[in-house]
C-alpha positions in Angstrom: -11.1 5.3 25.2 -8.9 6.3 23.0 -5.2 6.7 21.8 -3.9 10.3 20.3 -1.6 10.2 17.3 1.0 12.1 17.0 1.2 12.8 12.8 -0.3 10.8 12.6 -1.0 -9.3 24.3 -1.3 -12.1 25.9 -4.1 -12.1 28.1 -2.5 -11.7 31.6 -0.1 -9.4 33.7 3.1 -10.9 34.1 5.6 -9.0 34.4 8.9 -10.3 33.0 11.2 -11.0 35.4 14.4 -9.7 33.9 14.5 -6.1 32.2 13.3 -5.8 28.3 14.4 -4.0 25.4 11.7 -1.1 25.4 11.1 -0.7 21.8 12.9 1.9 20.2 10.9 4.5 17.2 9.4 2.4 14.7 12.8 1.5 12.1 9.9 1.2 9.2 9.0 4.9 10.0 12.5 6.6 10.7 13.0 5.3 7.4 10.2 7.2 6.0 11.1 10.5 7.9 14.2 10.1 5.7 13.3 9.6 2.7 10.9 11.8 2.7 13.9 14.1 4.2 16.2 13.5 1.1 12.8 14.0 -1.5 12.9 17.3 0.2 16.3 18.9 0.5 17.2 17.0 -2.8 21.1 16.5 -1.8 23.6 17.6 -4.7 27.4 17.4 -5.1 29.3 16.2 -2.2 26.2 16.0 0.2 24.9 13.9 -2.7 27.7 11.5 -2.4 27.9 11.5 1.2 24.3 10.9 1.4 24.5 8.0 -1.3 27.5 6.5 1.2 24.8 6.3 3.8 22.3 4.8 1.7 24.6 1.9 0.5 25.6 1.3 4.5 21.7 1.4 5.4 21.3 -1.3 2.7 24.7 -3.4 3.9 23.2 -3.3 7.3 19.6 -4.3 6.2 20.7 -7.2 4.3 22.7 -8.1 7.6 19.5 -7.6 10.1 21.8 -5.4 11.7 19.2 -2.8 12.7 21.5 -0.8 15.4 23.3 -0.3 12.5 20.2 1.1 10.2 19.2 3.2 13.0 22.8 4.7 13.5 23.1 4.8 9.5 19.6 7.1 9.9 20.7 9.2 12.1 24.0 10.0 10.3 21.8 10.6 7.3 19.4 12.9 8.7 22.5 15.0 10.2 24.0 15.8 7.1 20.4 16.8 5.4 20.2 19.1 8.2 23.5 20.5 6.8 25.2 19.7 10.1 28.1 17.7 10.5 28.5 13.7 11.7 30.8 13.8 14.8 31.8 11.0 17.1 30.2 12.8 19.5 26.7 12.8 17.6 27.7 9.0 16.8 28.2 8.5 20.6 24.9 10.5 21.5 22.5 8.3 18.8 24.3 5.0 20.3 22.4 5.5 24.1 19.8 4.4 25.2 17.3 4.0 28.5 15.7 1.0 29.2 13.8 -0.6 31.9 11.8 -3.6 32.9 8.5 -1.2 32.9 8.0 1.8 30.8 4.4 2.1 32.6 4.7 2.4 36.1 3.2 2.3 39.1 5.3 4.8 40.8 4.6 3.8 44.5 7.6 0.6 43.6 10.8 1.1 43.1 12.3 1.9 40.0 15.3 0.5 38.1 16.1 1.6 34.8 19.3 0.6 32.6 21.6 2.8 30.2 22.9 0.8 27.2 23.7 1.5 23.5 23.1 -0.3 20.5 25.7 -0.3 18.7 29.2 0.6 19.2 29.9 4.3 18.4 33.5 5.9 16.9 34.6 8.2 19.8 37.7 7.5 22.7 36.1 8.3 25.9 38.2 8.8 29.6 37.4 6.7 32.4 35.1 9.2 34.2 32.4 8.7 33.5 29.2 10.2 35.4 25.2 9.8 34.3 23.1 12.5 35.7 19.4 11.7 35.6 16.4 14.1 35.6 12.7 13.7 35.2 10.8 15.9 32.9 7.5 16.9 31.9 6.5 18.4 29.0 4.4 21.7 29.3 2.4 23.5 26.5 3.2 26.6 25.6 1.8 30.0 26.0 0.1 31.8 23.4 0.6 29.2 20.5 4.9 29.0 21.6 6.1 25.8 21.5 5.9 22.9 24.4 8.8 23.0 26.9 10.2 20.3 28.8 10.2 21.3 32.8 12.0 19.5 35.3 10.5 17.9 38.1 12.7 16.0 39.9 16.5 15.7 39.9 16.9 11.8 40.6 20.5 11.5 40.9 24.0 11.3 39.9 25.9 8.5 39.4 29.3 7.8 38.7 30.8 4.8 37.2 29.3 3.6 33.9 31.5 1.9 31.3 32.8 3.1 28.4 31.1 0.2 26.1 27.5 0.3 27.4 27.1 -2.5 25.5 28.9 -5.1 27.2 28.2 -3.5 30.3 24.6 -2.0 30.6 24.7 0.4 33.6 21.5 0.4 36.2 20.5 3.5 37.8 18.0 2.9 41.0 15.7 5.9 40.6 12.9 7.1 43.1 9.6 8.1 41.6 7.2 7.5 44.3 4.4 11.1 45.0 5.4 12.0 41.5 1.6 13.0 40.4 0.2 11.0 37.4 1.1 11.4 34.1 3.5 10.7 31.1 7.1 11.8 31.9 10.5 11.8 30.2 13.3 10.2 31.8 16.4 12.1 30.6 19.7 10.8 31.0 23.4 12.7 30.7 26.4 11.3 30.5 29.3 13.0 31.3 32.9 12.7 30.5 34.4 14.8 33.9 32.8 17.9 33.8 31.2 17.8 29.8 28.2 17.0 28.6 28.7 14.1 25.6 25.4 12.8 25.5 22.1 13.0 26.4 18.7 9.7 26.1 15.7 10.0 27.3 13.0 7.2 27.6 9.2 7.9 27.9 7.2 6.8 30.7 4.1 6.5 32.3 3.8 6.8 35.9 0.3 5.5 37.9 0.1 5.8 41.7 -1.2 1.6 42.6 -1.4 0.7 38.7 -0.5 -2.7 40.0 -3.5 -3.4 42.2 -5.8 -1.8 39.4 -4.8 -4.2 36.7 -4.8 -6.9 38.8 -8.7 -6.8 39.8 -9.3 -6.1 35.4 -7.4 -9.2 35.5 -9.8 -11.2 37.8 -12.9 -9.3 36.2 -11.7 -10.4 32.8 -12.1 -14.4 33.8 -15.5 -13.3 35.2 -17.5 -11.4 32.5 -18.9 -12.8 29.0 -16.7 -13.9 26.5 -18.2 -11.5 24.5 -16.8 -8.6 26.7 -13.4 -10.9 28.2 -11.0 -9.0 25.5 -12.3 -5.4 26.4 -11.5 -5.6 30.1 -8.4 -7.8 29.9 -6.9 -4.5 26.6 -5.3 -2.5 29.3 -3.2 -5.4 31.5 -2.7 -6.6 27.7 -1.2 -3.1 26.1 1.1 -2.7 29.0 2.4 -6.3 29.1 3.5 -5.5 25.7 4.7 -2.3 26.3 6.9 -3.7 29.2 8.1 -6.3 27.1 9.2 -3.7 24.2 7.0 -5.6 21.6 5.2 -2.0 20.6 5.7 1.3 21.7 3.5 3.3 24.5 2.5 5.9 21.5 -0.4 8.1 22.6 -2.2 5.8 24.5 -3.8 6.6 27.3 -3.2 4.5 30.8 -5.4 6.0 32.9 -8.7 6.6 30.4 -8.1 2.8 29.1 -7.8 1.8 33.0 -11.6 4.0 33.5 -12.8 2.2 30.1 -12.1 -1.5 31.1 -13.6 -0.9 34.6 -17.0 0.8 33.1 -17.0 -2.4 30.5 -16.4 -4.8 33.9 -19.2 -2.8 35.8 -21.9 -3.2 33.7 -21.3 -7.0 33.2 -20.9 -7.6 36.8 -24.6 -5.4 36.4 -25.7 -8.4 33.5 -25.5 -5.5 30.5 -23.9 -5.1 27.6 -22.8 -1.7 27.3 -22.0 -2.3 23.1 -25.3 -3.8 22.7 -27.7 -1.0 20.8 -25.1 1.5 21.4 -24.3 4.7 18.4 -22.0 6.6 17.6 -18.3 6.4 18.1 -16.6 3.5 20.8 -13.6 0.8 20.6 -14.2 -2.9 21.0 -11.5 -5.5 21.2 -10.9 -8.9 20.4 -8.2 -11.7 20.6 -6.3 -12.4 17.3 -5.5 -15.8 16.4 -2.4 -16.8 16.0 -0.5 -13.7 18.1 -2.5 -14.3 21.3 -2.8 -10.3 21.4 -5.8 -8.2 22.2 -6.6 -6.4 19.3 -8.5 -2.7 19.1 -10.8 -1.4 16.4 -12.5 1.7 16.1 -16.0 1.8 15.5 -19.1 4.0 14.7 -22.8 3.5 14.2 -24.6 5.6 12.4 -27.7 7.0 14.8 -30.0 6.0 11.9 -28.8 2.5 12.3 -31.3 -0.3 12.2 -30.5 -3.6 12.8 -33.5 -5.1 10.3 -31.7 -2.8 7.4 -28.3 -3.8 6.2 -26.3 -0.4 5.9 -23.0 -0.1 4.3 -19.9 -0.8 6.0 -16.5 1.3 5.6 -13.4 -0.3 6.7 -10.5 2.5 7.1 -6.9 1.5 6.9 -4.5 3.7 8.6 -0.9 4.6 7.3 2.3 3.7 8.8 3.3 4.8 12.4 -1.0 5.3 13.1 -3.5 3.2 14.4 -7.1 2.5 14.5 -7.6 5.6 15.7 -6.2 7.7 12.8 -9.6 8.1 10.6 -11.6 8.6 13.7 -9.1 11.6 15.8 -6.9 12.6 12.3 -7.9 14.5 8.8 -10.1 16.6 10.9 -12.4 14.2 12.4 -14.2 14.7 9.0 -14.6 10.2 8.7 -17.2 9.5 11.3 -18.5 12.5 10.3 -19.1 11.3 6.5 -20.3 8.1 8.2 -23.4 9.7 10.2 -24.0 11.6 7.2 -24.5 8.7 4.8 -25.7 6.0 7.2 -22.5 4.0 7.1 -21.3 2.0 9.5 -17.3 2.4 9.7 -14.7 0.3 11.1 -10.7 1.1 11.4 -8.9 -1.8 12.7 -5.1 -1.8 13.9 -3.8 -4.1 11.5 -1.5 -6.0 14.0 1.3 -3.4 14.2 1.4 0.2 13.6 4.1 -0.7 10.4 1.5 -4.3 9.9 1.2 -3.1 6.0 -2.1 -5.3 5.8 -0.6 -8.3 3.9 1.3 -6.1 1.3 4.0 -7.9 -0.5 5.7 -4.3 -1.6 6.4 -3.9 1.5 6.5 -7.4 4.0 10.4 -7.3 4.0 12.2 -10.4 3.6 12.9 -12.0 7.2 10.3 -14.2 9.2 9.5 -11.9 11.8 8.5 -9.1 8.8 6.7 -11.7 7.2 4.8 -12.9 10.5 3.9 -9.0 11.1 2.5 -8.7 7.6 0.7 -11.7 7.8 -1.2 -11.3 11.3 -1.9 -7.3 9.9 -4.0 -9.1 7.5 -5.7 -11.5 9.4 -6.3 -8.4 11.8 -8.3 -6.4 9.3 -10.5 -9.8 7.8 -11.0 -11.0 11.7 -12.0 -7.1 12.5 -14.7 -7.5 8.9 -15.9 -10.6 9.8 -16.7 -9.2 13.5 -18.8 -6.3 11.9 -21.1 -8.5 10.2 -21.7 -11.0 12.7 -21.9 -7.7 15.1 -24.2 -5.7 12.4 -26.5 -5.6 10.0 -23.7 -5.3 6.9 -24.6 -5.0 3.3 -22.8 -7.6 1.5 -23.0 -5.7 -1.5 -21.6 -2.0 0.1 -18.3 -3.2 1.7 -16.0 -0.5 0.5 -12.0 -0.7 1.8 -10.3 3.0 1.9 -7.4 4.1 3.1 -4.1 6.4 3.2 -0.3 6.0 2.4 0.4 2.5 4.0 -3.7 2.2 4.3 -3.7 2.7 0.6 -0.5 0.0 -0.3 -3.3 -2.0 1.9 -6.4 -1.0 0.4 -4.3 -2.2 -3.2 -3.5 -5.0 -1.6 -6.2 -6.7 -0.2 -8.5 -5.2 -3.1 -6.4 -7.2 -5.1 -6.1 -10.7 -2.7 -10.1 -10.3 -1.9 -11.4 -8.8 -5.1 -15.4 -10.4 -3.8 -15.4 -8.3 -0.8 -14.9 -5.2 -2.1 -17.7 -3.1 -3.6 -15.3 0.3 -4.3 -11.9 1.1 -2.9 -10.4 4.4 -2.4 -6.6 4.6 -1.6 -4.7 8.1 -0.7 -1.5 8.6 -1.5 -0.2 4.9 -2.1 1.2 2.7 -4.1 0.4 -1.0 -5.8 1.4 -3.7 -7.5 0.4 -3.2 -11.5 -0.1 -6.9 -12.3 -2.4 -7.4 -9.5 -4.7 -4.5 -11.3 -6.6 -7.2 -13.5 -8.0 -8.8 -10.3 -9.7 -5.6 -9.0 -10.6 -4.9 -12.9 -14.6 -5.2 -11.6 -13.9 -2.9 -8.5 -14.8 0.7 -9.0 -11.6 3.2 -7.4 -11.6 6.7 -6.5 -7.7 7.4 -6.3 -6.4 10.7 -4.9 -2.5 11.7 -4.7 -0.8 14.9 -4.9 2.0 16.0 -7.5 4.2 17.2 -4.6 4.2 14.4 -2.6 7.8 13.4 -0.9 7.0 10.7 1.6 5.2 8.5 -1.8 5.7 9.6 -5.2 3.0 10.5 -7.3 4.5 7.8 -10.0 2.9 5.5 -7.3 -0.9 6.6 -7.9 0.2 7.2 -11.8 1.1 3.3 -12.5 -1.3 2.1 -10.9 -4.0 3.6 -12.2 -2.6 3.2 -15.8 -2.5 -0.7 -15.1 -6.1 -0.5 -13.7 -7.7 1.5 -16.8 -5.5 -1.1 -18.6 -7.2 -3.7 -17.1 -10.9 -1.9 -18.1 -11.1 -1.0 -14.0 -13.7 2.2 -13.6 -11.4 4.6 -12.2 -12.1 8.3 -11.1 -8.3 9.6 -10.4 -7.6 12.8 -8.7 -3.9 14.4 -8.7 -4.1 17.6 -6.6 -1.4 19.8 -8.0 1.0 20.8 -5.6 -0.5 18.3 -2.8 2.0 16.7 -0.4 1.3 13.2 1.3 -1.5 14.2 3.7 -2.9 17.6 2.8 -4.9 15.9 -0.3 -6.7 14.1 2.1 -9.0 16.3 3.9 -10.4 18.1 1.2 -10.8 14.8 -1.0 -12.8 12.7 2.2 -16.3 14.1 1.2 -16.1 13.3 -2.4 -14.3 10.0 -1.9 -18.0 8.8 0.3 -20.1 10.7 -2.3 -18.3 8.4 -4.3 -19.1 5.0 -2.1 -22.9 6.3 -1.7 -23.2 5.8 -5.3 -21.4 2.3 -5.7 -23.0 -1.2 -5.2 -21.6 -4.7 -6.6 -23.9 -6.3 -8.7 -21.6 -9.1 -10.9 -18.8 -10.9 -8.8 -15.5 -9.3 -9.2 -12.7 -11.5 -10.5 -11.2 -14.4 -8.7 -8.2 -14.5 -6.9 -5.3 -16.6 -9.3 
């Protein structure tokens, strides 16, 4: 089942005996959001200089690792674009947050969840202090009108919480028990007497006896074939990490993945395979070396597929803040699509974390736990390769790596680090690393990116390709005019497999150095 974007674990259920750190939005992409932001409004003057004052504290705290800081910094920066001004009480309001031990629920427990802040704002606050706490729903609109947020239960008001949430995290105890099933916003306000100074919320998930169902995919997981172990143990092993605020809910689906890994269970506990012969478009899973996580990756067969044939094999790289299911439920659904129409088998793995960047160096950051994300987002995509053509009937010499805006730094990147793989690569809307163009010089490229493009500037594509034709690479390079970062996509997709239909290695391309 799947996950739905938005723009775009170990192998068991404990459940961590203290509360966790939910994880906050992705830092990598809030700094996106604002650059992009600044590309757009194009700050002049004294919003210029204000906005360059922000930049050189989100740099200071960088260099630091203080990312409270960045996040705050962010905020304060985004404020100003919106031509607004930065008050303490805005500084206050971007310092809260909820937390809990469990973000996904099963709402016949009890509940506790925990105000904090992370970082200490610049606002003098009484002692009365008062949190009330509502639960909300959002609710589509009518006639195209935007969603709303509905309340659905009042859960309290509590009086009492410090004034440096910080030091002293404050626990509310909330009931959530015949609340139907569903994702829900927790919303928190503080008060200081009678006035609202700021208001958190904190996503959750709530599922009536979610316990006892992941326990019994816990027990079906050590009974089933290895082959299928990772596909029923994915849900228990997304919601462990979710609880422990290693990665964020995003779109994904509790009860459909629940209904998934059960069907998987069933038909081994019936001695089949549901994967086995199967078309068309699923999700398998696997256990990554190294981070002890289940791993996802989208999949589709073509309906022509034959195992004695070797068809081509796509592998789709998604761009930061996505996952594997980005080519197959973004750009119009038009990948799986292309896939059926050419015969090609595709593949879009996660890459680790949604901001992995696929063993980029441009991007990895500079302390371990960047480097350890980059590396295993690597490792992800070659594990999820090498599972295709041990699963399928691959042709070695139509492997073609495409992908968009961080999929495309990747596509660049592991072009350039596994120049035999490859038999064409098409990158969106990215950016590379010139000297690394002379070891995809044998590698054919189809390279789109729009003039207009504020989240990664066209300069990106421009160098690159200069440094490729440099090299005596065989590129086609197309720069829509006025294109932003994503709307070049859709229209280029058909071309871009036209493209791979036509391209097939026939002299090894250069060696790594």
């Amino acid at each position: 089942m799947r996950r739905v974007l938005i723009l775009p674990l170990v192998l068991c259920l404990a459940v961590p005996a203290a509360a966790s750190a939910q994880a906050l939005p992705n830092v990598n992409l809030t700094r996106v959001l604002y650059n992009t932001r600044k590309a757009t409004v194009k700050p002049e003057g004294e919003l210029k200089a204000q906005v360059d004052a922000v930049d050189a504290a989100i740099a200071e705290a960088t260099k630091l690792g203080q990312t409270g800081e960045v996040r705050r910094q962010i905020a304060r920066g985004l404020t100003l674009l919106d031509g607004r001004a930065w008050t303490p009480q805005l500084d206050y309001q971007h310092s809260l947050v909820l937390r809990a031990e469990r973000t996904v629920v099963d709402s016949t427990a009890p509940y506790t969840v925990r105000l904090e802040q992370i970082y200490r704002p610049a606002i003098e606050l009484s002692p009365a202090l008062a949190v009330d706490v509502r639960l909300l729903r959002r609710v589509a609109g009518a006639g195209g009108a935007a969603p709303t947020l509905d309340v659905v239960r009042v859960l309290g008001s509590f009086d009492g919480p410090s004034r440096d949430l910080r030091e002293s995290p404050f626990d509310l105890d909330v009931t959530v028990s015949g609340v139907p099933d569903g994702a829900y916003q927790l919303e928190a306000v503080v008060r200081d007497g009678a006035t609202p100074i700021g208001t958190t919320t904190l996503a959750v998930v709530l599922h009536a006896g979610l316990n006892r169902r992941l326990a019994a995919l816990e027990a079906a997981a050590a009974a089933v074939p290895a082959t299928l172990r990772a596909d029923v143990a994915y849900p228990a092993d997304y919601i462990h990490k979710v609880n422990r605020g290693r990665v964020g809910l995003g779109g994904f689906d509790v009860a459909a993945e629940l209904t998934a890994a059960e069907a998987v269970a069933a038909a081994a506990r019936a001695g089949t395979d549901p994967f086995a012969g199967r078309t068309g478009d699923f999700e398998r899973h696997y256990v990554l070396e190294g981070a002890n996580e289940v791993m996802p990756y989208r999949v589709y067969v073509p309906t022509g597929y034959q195992p004695a044939r070797p068809a081509p094999l796509v592998v789709a790289l998604h761009g930061l803040g996505g996952t594997e299911d980005s080519f197959f439920e973004s750009y119009a659904r038009v990948t799986p699509q292309l896939a059926e129409q050419h015969g090609f088998l595709l593949v879009a793995p996660l890459g680790y974390r949604v901001d992995g960047f696929y063993g980029s160096p441009l991007m990895s950051g500079g302390d371990a736990a960047a480097k350890r994300r980059t590396e295993l987002s690597e490792k992800d995509v070659l594990e999820v390769l090498a599972r295709m053509k041990a699963q399928y009937a691959v042709d070695e010499s139509r492997i073609y790596l495409i992908g968009h805006s961080m999929g495309a730094i990747g596509t660049w990147a592991l072009g350039a680090k596994y120049p035999d793989l490859w038999a064409a690569l098409v990158p969106f809307s990215g950016v590379g690393s010139p000297p690394a163009a002379a070891r995809m010089k044998a590698i054919p490229q189809y390279v789109v990116h729009g003039d207009a493009d504020p989240t990664v500037n066209v300069s990106g594509s421009r160098t690159m390709v200069a440094a490729l034709k440099a090299a005596g690479a065989t590129v086609t390079y197309v720069e829509v005019p006025g294109g932003n970062h994503t709307d070049v996509v859709v229209p280029q997709l058909p071309k871009a497999f036209a493209f791979l239909a036509a391209q097939k290695k026939t002299k090894t391309a250069a060696t790594q150095q």
